[in-house]
C-alpha positions as CSV (number, residue, x, y, z in Angstrom):
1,X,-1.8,10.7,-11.3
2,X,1.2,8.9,-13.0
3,X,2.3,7.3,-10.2
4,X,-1.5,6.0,-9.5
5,X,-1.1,3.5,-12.4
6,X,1.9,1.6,-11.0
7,X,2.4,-1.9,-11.0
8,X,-0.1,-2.9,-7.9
9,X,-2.1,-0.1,-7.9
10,X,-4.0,-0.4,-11.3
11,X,-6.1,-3.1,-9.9
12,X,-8.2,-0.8,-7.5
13,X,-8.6,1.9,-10.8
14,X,-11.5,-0.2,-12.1
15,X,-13.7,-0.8,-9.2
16,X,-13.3,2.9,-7.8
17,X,-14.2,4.4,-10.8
18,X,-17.1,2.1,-11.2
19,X,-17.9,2.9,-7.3
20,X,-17.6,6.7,-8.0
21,X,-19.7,6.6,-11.3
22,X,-22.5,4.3,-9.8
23,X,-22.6,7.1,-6.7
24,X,-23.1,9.7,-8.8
25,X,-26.1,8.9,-9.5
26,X,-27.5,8.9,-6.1
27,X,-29.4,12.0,-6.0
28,X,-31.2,11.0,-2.7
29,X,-31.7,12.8,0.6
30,X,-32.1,11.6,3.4
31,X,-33.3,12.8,6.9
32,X,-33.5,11.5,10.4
33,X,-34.5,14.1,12.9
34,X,-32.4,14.7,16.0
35,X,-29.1,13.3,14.1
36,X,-25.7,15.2,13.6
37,X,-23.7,15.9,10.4
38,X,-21.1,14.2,12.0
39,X,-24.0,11.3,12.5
40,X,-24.8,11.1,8.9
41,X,-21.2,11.4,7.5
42,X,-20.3,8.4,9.3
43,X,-23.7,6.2,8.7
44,X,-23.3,7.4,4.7
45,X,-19.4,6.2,4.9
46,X,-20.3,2.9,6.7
47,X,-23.0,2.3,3.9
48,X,-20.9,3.3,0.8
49,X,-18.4,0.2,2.0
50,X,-21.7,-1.8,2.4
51,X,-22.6,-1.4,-0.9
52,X,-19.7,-1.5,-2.3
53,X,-19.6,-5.3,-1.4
54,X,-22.9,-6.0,-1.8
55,X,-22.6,-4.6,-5.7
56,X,-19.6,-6.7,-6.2
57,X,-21.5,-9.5,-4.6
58,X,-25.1,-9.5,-5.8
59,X,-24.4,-7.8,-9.0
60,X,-27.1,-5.1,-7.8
61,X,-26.8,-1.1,-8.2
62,X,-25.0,0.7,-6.0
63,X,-27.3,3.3,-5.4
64,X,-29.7,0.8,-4.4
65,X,-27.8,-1.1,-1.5
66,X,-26.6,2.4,-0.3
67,X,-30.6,3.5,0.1
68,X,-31.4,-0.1,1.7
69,X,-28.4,0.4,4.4
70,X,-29.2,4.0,5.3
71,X,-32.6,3.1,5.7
72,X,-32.0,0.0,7.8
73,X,-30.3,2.6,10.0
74,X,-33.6,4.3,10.2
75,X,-32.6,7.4,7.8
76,X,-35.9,8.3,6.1
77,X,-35.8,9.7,2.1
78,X,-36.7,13.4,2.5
79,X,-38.6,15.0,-0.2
């Protein structure tokens, strides 16, 4: 952990706590019948670095432009 706050790295400590913290709280699932873990693991990563720039860029929550990209992929919130 030391060696995490070195000179150059302590500039990404802020934003992925903030990114791990804002997650967190996305308590969603999510279905999309006929797709693969494999399928979802890669559509959720693709839409954690979506929102990741969207947050930083639109100020909005990241929970909420993760939700808005998986369902532009056609993932459906499962109840």
């Amino acid at each position: 952990m030391v060696s995490f706050f070195r000179k150059g790295k302590r500039k990404w400590a802020v934003p992925a706590i903030l990114l791990i913290a804002g997650l967190g709280g996305c308590v969603v699932h999510y279905e999309k019948p006929g797709m693969t873990q494999a399928e979802w693991a890669r559509d959720k990563a693709y839409c954690e670095q979506v929102a990741e720039k969207e947050y930083a860029r639109k100020g909005t929550r990241v929970c909420d432009e993760v939700d808005a990209c998986l369902i532009a992929k056609g993932w459906k919130r499962s109840q």
